[in-house]
N, C-alpha and C positions, 0 to 999 in steps of 0.2 A: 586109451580113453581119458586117464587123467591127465595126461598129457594136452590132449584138446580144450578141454575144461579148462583149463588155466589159462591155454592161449583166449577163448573164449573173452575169458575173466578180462586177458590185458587189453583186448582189442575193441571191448564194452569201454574200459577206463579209459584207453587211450581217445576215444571217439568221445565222451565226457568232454575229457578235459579241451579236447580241441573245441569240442559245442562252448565251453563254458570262455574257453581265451576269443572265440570269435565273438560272442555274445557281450564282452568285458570291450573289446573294441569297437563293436558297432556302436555302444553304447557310449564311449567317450569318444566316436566320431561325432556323433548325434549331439552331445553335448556341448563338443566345441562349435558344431556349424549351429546352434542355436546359442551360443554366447557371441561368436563372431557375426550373427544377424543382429542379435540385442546390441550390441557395440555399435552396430553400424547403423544403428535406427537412432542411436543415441548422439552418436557423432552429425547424423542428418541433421536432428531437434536440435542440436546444440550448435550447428551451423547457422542452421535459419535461424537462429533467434539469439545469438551473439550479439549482433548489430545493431538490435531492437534498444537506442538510450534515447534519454532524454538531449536536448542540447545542452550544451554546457551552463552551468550559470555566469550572470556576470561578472565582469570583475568585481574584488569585494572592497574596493573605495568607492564605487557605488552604489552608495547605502541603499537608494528610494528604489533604483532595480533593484539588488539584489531581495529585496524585505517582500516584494510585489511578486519577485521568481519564488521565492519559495513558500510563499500562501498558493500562489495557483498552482504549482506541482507538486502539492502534499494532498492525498488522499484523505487522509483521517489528523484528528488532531488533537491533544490534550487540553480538555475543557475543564478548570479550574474551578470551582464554585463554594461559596460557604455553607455548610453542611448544614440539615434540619435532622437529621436520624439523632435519636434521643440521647445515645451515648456517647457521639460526637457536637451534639450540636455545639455551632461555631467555630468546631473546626473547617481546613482547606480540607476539599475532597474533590481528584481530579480524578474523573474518565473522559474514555477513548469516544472521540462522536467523528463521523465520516461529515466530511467537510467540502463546501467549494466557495469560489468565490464567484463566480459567475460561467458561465459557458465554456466549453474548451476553447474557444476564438475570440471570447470576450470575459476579459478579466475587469471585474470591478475593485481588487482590494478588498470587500467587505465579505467575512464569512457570515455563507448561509448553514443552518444545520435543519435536518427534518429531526422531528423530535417528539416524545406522546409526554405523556403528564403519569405514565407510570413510571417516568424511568428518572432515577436519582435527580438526574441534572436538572431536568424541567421541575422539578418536586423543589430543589434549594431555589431554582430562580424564581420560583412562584413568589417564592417569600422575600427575596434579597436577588435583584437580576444583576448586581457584579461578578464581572466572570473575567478569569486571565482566559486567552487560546496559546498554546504553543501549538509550534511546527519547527521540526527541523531538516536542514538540506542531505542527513541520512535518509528522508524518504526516497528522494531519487537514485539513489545506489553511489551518486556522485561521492561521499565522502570513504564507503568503503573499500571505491575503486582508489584511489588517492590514499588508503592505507592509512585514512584517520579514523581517530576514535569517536565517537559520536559526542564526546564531552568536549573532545577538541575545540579550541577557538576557529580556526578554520573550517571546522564546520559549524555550518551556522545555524541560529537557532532563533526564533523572530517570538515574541511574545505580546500579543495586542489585547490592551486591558481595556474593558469598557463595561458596559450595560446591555445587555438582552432584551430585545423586544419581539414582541411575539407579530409577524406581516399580517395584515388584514386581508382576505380571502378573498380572490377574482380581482383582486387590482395589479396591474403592469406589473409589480415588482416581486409580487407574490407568482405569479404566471411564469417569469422568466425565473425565479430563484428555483421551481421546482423543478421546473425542465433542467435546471443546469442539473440539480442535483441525480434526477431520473438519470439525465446521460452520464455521468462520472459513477452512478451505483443505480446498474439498473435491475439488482435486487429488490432495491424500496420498491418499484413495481408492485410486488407481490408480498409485501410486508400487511400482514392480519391487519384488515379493515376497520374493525373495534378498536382499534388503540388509540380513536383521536388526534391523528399525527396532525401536529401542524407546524412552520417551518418560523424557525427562529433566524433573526440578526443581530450580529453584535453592532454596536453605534460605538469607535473606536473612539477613545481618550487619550490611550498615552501606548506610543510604539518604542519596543526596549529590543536591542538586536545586542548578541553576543557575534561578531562578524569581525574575525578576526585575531591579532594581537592587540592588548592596549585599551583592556576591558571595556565594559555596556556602552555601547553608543544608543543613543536616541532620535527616531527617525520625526520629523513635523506629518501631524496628520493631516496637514493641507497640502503639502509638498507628496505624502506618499497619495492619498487619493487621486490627487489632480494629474497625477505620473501616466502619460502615453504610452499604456501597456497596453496589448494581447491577448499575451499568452499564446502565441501561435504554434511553440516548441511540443504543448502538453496535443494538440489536436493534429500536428504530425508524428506523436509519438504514438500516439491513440491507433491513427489511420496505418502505422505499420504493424503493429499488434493484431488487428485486424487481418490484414493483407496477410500475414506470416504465420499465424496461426495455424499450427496443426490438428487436424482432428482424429 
């Protein structure tokens, strides 16, 4: 009888252990076929959406393209302005404001901003509407694909200094700046109703471009507004983001 007991005993543990070594590989079956679907779902998204670039920009000996490509294919942009908050006032204080310049198929040159009277910026322009804008050609990916630095000369960096003026409501220019801006962010849509928003332009003065070796060139603001631009690259980029998107 003690004899069967013990066999008992081994044939209990041996039956364990085989539950426990099957159970241990079903388990890292399971886990590889759901790392090998994650991979492969990842490899899919990162197929279809490889492709997804802007065009190239232009070459960079041409200034009035290259200054016009990279205002219309920057999203957002650093908005320069003289400060009124009490323990800066007078100094520079620059934020982040989403930006266009006119429609994805219609590039004007001139940024629009939507903007309230709570927010810093509109607060310093109230008082003093000189403002720098930057953009730079890192927003397109362009310059980290090309393994430059964003400080780089060759990547470029367009800085347009002017005055802010607040579009008067229901005329032409006011109608198309907000449409431009609704379609490039159509967040603002649904941005709280109470904040007054109303769309601001810069009236440009003086265009300064880092584009290059062979430090600041300066673009003529009559040569860069008058320039037979587009922008057609940013509304074929748009229309594949769309098409390619996964959901």
């Amino acid at each position: 009888m003690y004899i069967d007991i013990k066999m008992k005993w081994a044939i209990l543990i041996l039956s364990l252990c085989f539950l426990n070594i099957y159970a241990d590989g079903k388990w890292r079956k399971d886990y590889h076929d759901r790392r090998s679907h994650n991979d492969a779902a990842n490899e899919i998204k990162t197929t279809s959406t490889s492709h997804k670039q802007r065009a190239d920009p232009p070459d960079h000996t041409k200034l009035v393209a290259m200054a016009r490509y990279v205002l219309h294919n920057a999203d957002w942009a650093s908005l320069a302005t003289i400060s009124v908050l009490p323990a800066i006032e007078g100094f520079p204080f620059s934020n982040v404001k989403s930006v266009v310049d006119g429609s994805l198929a219609n590039s004007t040159g001139v940024p629009y901003f939507y903007m309230s009277p709570l927010d810093f910026s509109a607060r310093d322009l109230s008082k003093n509407n000189r403002a720098t804008v930057l953009v730079s050609l890192e927003e397109t990916r362009y310059c980290e694909q090309q393994k430059y630095d964003p400080e780089d000369p060759r990547c470029t960096r367009l800085m347009l200094s002017g005055k802010m003026k607040k579009l008067k409501e229901n005329t032409p220019e006011f109608t198309f700046a907000k449409a431009a801006l609704f379609e490039r962010h159509p967040a603002m849509a649904h941005w709280p109703t109470d904040h007054d928003w109303f769309i601001g332009k810069l009236k440009i003065v003086q265009i300064a471009m880092v584009d290059w070796f062979g430090g600041a060139k300066y673009v003529p603001v009559r040569d860069y507004l008058a320039y037979n631009y587009t922008g057609t690259e940013m509304l074929d980029y748009h229309n594949q983001l769309q098409k390619h998107t996964i959901i």
